[in-house]
N, C-alpha and C positions, 0 to 999 in steps of 0.2 A: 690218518685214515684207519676205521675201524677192519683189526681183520675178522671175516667168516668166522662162523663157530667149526665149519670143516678146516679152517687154516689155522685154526688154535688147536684144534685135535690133533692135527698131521706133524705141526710144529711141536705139539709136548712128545710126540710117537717118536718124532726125529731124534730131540732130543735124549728120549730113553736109549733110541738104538744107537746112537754115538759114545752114550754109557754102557754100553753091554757090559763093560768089562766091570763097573761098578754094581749094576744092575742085577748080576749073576754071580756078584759076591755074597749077596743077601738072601736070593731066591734062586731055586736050578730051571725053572721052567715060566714061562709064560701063564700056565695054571696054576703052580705055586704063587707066584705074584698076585695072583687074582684071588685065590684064598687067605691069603696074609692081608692085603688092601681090605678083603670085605671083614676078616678078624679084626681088624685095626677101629676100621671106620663105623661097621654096623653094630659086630659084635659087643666090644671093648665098650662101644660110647652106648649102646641100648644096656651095657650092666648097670644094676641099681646101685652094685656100690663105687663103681666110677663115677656115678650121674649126682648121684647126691651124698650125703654127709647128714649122718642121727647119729643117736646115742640110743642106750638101753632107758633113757629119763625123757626122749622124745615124744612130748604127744602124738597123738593122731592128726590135729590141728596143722600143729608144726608141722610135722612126717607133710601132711599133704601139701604145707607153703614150700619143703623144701624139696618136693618130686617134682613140684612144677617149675621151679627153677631150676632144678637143673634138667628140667623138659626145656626150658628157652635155654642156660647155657650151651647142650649140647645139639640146637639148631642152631645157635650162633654160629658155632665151632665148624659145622659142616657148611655155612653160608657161607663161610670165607674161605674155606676149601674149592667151592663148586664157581664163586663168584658171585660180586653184586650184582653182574647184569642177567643174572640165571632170577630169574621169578620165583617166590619163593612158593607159591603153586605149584611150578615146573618141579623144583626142588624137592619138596615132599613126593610128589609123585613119582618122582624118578628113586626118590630113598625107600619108599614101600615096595616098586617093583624090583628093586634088586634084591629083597627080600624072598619077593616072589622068587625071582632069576634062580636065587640060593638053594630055595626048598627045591625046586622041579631040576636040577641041574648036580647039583653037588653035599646030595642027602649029608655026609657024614658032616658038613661042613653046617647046615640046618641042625642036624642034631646037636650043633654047639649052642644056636642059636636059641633053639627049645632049652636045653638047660638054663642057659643065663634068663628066661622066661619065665621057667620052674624056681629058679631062684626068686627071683622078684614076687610071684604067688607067696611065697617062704617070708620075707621079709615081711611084704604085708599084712601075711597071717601074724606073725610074730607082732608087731605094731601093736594091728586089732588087738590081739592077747592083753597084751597091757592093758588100752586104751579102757578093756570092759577091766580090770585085775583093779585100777586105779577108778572105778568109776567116772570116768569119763563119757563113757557109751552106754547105752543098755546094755542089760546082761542077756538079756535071751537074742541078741544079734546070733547067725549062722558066719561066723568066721570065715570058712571060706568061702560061702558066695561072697559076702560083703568086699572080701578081695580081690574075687574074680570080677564084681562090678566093677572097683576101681579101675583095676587094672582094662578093662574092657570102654571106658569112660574114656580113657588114655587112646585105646587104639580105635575108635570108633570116632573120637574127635579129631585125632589123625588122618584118619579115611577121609572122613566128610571135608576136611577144612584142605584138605588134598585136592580137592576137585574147583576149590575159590582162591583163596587168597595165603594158604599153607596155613601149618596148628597154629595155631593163636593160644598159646600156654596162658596167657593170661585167664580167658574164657575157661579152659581146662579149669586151672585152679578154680574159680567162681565156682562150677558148675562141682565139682570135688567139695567145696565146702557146705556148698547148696543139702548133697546128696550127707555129710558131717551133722548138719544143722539139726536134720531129721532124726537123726540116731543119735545125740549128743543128749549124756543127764544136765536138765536145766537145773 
């Protein structure tokens, strides 16, 4: 018999509090845990350079097949964290509001969040840089919108696909290359 999602919750709780003593090797407080968990889980895996793998020789092309893959690895990662039988609907929207939870709750710990954010604007400006240096792209692109769209592509695809059936990375990429296609020298 299947148990409740409240008898899975209470049972992982039990479990932690039978380890305190392991528990509180790691972390001093119950809020320290909860800022280490969300460093771990949001922080760590929303970095661009944990999430994917370029080079200074990467296209834009590339750069953008290999964001979106590891836009799906690092939903995979957290799908088998949370569980298969958690929706992956459920799932994204449960991962964007703890986001929210972060910002309104635990500014300094958001401020980490913002950086690894500023970072990723950073890489993709860097990318573009090349992309137009090698002609690849038009030269009269605005670098940093064109980053801030991406990047905005990313979390707007996010939001939306939150509310159906969770991101759909695939779609993401399509729609990344789509937005390539246009700014690409033929």
């Amino acid at each position: 018999m299947r148990k409740s999602h409240k008898e899975e919750l209470f049972s992982a709780a039990f479990r932690l509090f039978i380890l305190r003593g392991a528990i509180f090797h790691y972390v001093d407080t119950k809020q320290d845990l909860f800022r280490q968990v969300v460093e771990m889980f949001v922080i760590d895996k929303q970095s661009i350079d944990m999430k994917i793998r370029y080079g200074k020789d990467t296209s834009l092309r590339d750069f953008i097949g290999a964001y979106a893959q590891g836009v799906k690895r690092t939903m995979k990662e957290v799908r088998q964290i949370i569980g298969e039988d958690v929706s992956m609907a459920a799932g994204s929207r449960a991962y964007l509001n703890i986001i929210q939870q972060v910002a309104t709750l635990v500014p300094d710990l958001f401020k980490l969040y913002q950086q690894c954010m500023d970072r990723e604007q950073q890489v993709w400006q860097q990318v573009i840089t090349r992309a137009i240096e090698r002609k690849e792209i038009q030269p009269e692109i605005d670098v940093e919108l064109l980053a801030q769209t991406f990047i905005a592509l990313f979390y707007g695809r996010a939001y939306r696909d939150s509310l159906s059936n969770g991101l759909d990375a695939d779609l993401l990429k399509r729609q990344m290359l789509q937005l390539y296609e246009v700014i690409a020298i033929k």
